[in-house]
KEKE-3310 file (N, C-alpha, C; in steps of 0.2 Angstrom, whole numbers, plus 5000, padded with zeros to 4 digits):
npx = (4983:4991:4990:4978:4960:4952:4940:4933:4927:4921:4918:4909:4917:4908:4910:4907:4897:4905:4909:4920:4928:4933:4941:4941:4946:4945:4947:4942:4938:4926:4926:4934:4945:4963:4963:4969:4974:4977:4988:4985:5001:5006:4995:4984:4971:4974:4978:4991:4990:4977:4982:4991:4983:4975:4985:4988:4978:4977:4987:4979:4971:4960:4957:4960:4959:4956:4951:4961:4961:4948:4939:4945:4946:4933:4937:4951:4965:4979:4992:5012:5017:5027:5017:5007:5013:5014:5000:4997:5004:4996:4986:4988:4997:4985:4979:4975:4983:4974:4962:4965:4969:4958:4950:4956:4955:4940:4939:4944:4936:4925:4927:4928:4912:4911:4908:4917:4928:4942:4945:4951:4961:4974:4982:4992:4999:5008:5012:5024:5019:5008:5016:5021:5010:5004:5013:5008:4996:4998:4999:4987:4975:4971:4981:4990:5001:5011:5018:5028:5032:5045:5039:5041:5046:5043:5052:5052:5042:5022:5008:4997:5002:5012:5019:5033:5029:5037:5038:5026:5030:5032:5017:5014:5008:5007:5020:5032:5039:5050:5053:5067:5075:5090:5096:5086:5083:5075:5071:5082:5097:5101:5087:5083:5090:5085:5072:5076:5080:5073:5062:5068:5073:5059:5055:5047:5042:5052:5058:5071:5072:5085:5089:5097:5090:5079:5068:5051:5053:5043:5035:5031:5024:5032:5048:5059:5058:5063:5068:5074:5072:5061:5054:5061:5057:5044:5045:5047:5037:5026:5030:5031:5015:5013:5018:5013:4996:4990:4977:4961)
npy = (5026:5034:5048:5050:5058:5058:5049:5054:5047:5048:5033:5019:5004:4989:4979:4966:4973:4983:5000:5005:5019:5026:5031:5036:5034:5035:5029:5041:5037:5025:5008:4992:4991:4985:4985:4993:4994:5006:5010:5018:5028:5032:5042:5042:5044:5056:5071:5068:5053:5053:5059:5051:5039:5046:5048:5035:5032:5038:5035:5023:5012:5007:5015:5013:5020:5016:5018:5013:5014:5015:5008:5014:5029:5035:5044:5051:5058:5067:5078:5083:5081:5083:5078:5076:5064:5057:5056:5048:5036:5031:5026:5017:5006:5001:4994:4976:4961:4951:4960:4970:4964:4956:4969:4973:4964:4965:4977:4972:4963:4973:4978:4972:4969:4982:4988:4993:4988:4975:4963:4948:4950:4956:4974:4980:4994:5003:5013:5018:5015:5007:5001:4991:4984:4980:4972:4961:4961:4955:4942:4939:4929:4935:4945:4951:4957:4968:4984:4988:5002:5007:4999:4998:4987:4974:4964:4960:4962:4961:4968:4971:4960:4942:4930:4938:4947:4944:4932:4926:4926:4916:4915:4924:4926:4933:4945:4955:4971:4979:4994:5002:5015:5019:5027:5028:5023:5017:5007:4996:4990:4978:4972:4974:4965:4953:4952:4953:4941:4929:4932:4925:4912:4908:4907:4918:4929:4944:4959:4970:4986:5001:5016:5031:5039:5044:5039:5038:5044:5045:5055:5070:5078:5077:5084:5072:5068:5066:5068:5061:5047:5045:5048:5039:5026:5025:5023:5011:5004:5007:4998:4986:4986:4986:4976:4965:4966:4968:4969:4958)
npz = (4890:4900:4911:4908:4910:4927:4937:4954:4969:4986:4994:5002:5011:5011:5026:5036:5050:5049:5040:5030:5025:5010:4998:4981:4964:4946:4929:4916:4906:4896:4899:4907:4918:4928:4947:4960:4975:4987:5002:5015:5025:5041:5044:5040:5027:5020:5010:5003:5001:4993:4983:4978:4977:4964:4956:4953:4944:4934:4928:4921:4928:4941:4955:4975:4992:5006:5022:5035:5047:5052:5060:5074:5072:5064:5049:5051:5048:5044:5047:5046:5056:5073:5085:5075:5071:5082:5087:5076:5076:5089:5085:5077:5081:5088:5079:5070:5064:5060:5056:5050:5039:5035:5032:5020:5011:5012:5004:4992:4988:4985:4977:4966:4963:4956:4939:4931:4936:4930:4931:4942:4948:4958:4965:4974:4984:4997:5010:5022:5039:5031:5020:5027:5029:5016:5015:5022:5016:5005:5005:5003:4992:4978:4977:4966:4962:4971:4978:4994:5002:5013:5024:5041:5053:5048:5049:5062:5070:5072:5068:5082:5090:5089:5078:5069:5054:5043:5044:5036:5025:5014:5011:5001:4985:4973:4964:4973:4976:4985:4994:5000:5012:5012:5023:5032:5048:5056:5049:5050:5037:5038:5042:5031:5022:5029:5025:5009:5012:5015:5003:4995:4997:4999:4985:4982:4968:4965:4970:4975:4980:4983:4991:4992:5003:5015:5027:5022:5007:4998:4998:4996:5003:5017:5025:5025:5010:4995:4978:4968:4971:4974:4959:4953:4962:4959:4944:4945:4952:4940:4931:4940:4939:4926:4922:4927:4930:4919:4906:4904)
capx = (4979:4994:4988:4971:4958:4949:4935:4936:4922:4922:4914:4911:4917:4905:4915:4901:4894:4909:4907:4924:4927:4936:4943:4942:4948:4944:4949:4935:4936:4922:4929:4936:4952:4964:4963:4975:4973:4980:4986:4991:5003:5000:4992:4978:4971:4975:4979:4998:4987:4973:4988:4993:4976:4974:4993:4988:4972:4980:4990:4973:4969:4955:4964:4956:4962:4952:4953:4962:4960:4941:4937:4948:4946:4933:4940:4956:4968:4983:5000:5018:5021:5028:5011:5004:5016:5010:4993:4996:5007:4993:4981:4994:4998:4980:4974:4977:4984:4968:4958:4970:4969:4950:4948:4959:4949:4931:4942:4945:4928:4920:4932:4924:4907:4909:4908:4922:4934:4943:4949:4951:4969:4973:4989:4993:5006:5007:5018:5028:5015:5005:5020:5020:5001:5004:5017:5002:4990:5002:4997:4980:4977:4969:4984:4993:5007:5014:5023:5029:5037:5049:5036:5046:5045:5040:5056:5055:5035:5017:5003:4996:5007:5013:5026:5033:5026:5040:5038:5022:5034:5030:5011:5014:5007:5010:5025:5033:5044:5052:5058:5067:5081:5098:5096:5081:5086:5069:5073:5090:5100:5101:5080:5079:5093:5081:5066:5076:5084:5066:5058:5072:5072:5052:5055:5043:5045:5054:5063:5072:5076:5088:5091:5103:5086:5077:5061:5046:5056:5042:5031:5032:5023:5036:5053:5062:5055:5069:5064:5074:5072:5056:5054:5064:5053:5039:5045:5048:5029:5024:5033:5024:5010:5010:5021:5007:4989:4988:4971:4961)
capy = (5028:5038:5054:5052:5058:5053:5053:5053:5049:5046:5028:5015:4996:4986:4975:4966:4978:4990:5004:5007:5026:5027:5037:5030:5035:5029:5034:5043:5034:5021:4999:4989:4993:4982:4988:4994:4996:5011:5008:5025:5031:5032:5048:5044:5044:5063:5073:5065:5050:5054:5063:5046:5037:5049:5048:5029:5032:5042:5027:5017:5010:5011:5013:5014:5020:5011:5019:5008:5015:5015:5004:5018:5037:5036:5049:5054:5061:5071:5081:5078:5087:5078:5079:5070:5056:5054:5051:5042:5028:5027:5022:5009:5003:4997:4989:4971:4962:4949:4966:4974:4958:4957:4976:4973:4959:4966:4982:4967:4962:4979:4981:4966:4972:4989:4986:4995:4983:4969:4957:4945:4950:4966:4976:4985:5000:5003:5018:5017:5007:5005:4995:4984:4981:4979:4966:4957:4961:4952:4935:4937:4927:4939:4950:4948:4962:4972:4987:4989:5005:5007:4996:4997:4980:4968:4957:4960:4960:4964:4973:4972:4953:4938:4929:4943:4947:4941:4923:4925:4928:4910:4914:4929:4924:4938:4949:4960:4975:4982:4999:5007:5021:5017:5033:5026:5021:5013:4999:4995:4986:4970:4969:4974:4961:4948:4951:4948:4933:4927:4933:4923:4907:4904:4909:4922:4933:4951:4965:4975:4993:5005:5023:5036:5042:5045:5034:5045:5047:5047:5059:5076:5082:5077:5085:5068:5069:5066:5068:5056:5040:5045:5047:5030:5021:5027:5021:5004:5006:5006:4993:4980:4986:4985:4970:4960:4968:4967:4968:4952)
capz = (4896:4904:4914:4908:4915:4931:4940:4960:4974:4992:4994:5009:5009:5019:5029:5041:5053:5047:5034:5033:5023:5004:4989:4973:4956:4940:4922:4918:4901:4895:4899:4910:4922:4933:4950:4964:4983:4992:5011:5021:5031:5048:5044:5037:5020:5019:5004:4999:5000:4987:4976:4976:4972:4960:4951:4948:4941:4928:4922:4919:4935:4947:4962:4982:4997:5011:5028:5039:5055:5052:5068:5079:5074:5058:5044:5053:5044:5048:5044:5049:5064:5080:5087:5072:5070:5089:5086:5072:5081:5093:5080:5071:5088:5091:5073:5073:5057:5055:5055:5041:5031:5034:5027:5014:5009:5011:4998:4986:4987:4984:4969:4961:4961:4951:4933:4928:4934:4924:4931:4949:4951:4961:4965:4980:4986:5004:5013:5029:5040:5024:5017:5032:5029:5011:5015:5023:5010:4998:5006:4999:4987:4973:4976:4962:4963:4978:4981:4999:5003:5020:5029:5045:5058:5045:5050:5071:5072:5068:5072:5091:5092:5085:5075:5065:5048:5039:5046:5033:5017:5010:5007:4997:4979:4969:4964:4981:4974:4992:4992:5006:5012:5017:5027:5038:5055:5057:5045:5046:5033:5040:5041:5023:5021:5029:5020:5002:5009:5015:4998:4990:5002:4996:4979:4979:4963:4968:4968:4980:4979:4989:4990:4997:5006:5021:5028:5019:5003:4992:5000:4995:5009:5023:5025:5021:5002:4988:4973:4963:4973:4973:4953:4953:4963:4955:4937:4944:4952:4935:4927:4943:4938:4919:4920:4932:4928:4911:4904:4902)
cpx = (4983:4991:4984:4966:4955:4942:4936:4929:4924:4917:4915:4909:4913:4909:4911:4896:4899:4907:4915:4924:4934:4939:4943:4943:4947:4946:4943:4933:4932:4929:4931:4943:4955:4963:4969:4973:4980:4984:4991:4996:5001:4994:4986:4977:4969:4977:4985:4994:4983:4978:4990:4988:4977:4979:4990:4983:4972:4983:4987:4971:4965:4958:4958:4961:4959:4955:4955:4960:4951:4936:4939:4947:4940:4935:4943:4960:4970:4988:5007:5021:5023:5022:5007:5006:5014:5005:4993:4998:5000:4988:4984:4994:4992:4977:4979:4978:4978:4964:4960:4968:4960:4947:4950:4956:4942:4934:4940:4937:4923:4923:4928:4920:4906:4912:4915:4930:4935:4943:4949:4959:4971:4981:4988:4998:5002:5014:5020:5022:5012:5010:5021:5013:5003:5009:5010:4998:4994:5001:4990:4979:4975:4973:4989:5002:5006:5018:5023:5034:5039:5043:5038:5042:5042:5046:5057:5045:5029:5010:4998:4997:5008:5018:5024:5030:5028:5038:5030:5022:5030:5021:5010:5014:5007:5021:5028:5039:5042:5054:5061:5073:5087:5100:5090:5086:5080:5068:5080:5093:5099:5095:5079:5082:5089:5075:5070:5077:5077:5062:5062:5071:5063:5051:5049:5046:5044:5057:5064:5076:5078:5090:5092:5096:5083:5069:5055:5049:5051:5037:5034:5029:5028:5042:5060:5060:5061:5066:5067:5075:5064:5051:5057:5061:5047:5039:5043:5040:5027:5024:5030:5018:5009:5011:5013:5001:4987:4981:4970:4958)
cpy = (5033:5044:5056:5055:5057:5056:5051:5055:5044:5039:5025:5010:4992:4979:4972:4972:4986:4992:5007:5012:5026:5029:5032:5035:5029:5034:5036:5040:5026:5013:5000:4990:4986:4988:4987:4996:5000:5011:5017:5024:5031:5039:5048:5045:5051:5065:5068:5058:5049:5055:5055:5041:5041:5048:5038:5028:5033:5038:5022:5012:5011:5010:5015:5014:5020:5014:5015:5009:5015:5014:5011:5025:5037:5045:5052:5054:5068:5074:5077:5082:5080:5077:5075:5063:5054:5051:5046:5034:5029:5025:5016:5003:4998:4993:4983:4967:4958:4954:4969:4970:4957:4964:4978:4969:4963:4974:4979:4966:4966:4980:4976:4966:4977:4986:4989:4991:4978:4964:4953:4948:4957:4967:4979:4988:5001:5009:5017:5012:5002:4999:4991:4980:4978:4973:4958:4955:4955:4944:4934:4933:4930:4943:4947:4953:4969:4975:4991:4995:5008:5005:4994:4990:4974:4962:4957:4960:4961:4965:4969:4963:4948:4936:4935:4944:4943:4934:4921:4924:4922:4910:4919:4923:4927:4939:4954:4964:4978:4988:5005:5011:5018:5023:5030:5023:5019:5007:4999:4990:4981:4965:4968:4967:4954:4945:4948:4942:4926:4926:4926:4916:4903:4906:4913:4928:4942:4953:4970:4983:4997:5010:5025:5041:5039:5038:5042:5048:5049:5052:5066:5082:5082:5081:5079:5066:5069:5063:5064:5052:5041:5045:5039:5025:5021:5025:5012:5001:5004:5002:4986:4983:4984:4976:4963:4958:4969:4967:4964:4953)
cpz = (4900:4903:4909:4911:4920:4934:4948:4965:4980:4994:5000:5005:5015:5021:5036:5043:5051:5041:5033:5020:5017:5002:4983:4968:4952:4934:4921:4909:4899:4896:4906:4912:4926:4937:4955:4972:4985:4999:5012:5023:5038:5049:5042:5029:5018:5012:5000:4998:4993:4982:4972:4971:4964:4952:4948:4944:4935:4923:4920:4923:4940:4951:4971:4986:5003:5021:5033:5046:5055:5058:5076:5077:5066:5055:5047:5046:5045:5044:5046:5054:5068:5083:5082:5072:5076:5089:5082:5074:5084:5092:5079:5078:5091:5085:5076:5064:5055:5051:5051:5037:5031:5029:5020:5008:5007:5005:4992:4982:4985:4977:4965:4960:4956:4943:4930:4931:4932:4924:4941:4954:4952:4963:4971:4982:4993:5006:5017:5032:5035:5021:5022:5031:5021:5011:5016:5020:5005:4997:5007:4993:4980:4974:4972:4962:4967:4978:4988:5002:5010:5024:5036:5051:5055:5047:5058:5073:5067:5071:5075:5094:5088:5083:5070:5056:5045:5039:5039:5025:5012:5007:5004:4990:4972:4967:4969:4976:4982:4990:4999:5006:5018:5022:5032:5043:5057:5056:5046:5042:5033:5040:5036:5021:5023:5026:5014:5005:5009:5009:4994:4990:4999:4989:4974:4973:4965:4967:4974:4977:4985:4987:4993:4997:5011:5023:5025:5013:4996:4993:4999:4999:5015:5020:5022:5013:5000:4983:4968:4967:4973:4964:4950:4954:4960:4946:4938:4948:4945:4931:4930:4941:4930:4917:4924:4933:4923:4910:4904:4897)
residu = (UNK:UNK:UNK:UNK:UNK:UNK:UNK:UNK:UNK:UNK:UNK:UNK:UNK:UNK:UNK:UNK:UNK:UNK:UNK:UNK:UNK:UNK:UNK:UNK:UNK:UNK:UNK:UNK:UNK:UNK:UNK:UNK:UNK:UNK:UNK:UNK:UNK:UNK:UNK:UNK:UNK:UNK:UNK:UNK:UNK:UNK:UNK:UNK:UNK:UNK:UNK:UNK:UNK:UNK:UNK:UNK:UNK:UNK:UNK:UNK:UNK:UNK:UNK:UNK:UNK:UNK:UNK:UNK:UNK:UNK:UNK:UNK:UNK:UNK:UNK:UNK:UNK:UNK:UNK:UNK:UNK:UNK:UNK:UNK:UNK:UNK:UNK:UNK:UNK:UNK:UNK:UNK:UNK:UNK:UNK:UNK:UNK:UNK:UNK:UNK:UNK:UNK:UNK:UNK:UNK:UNK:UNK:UNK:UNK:UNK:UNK:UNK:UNK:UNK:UNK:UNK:UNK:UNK:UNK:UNK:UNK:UNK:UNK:UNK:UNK:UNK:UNK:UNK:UNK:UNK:UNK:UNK:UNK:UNK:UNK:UNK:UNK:UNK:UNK:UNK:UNK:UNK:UNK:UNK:UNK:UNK:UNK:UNK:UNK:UNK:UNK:UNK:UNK:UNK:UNK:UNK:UNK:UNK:UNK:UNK:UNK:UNK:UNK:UNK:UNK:UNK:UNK:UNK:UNK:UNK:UNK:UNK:UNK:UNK:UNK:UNK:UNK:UNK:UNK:UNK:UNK:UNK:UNK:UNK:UNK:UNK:UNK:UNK:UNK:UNK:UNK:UNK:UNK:UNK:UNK:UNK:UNK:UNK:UNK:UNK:UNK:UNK:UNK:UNK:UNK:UNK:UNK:UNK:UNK:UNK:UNK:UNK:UNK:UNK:UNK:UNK:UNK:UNK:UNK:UNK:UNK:UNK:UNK:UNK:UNK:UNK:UNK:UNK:UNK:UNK:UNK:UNK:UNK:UNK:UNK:UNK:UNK:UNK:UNK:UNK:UNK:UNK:UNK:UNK:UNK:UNK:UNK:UNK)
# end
């Protein structure tokens, strides 16, 4: 099924009174798929975004990228200027994480309706905030395998108060592959250091990765883009997924 086909439409997940705003990919070939959730950047479910939806589709995956700010600016989506990253914090700044994990939920729940998916058991990748969210998504209990990239403040807080994320390691029920930049000064070592030893501590099943790269290393849109941590992590992407979502 590698970089097959797809087919690709803008749908909404009802989430009570919320309608919150999509992309979907799907092989465009006849059966049954696992599925995978998407979570932005702070930017929005922008182009590098879809590229991405799109990229796992190709490897026989329906995949969605579920607008998270939906409540706060519907269908934003931005670039990487200074001026952008500004807005963007001032969205991130005001979700809240029951309401992440609520819309990552009513995702889950919309994936399960459509015939062309397989199975109860779901995947999720998450980018800069996304990877923080995707941390949280990962103590859902239908998420069966998680990759969380440079989610920065998973071991010092989480979004709009609380005991920090990390303190929620123990209900992750999946698989959690981390992947961040020994260049970031957002994360620094010692967080990432906490998370494994947390991951380890509740013997949730993991995998840490580290690279002589910047925070946004897989993004090819930003200035911090490096292309072989980025082709790196992207292999070991692959590997959680084929290893975890198996057809039933």
């Amino acid at each position: 099924m590698t970089n097959s086909e797809i087919h690709t439409a803008h749908v909404k997940i009802p989430n009570g009174d919320l309608q919150i705003a999509a992309y979907l990919a799907q092989p465009a070939a006849a059966g049954q798929f696992p599925a995978v959730i998407v979570i932005q950047e702070i930017f929005g479910v922008n182009s590098h975004i879809r590229e991405v939806t799109e990229r796992i589709a190709k490897e026989g995956y329906v995949a969605i990228a579920p607008a998270i700010y939906q409540r706060l600016a519907p269908s934003f989506e931005t670039g990487y200027t200074a001026e952008d990253i500004k807005i963007g914090r001032k969205y991130k700044e005001q979700t809240t994480a029951p309401e992440l994990q609520s819309d990552i939920q009513a995702t889950i729940d919309y994936l399960k309706t459509l015939p062309f998916v397989n199975q109860p058991d779901f995947g999720c990748i998450g980018f800069c905030f996304g990877g923080h969210v995707a941390y949280l998504a990962a103590t859902l209990p239908e998420i069966k395998a998680t990759a969380s990239f440079y989610g920065a403040g998973i071991a010092t807080q989480t979004p709009r108060g609380g005991p920090p994320t990390i303190t929620r390691t123990a209900e992750i029920k999946g698989t959690l592959y981390g992947f961040y930049g020994i260049q970031d000064a957002s994360i620094p070592s010692e967080q990432v250091d906490r998370i494994a030893t947390e991951l380890e501590k509740h013997h949730i099943s993991h995998r840490i990765f580290r690279y002589n790269a910047d925070h946004g290393f897989f993004c090819n849109h930003r200035g911090s883009y490096d292309a072989t941590a980025a082709a790196e992590s992207w292999e070991q992407v692959k590997h959680l997924f084929q290893q975890e979502l198996q057809p039933v």
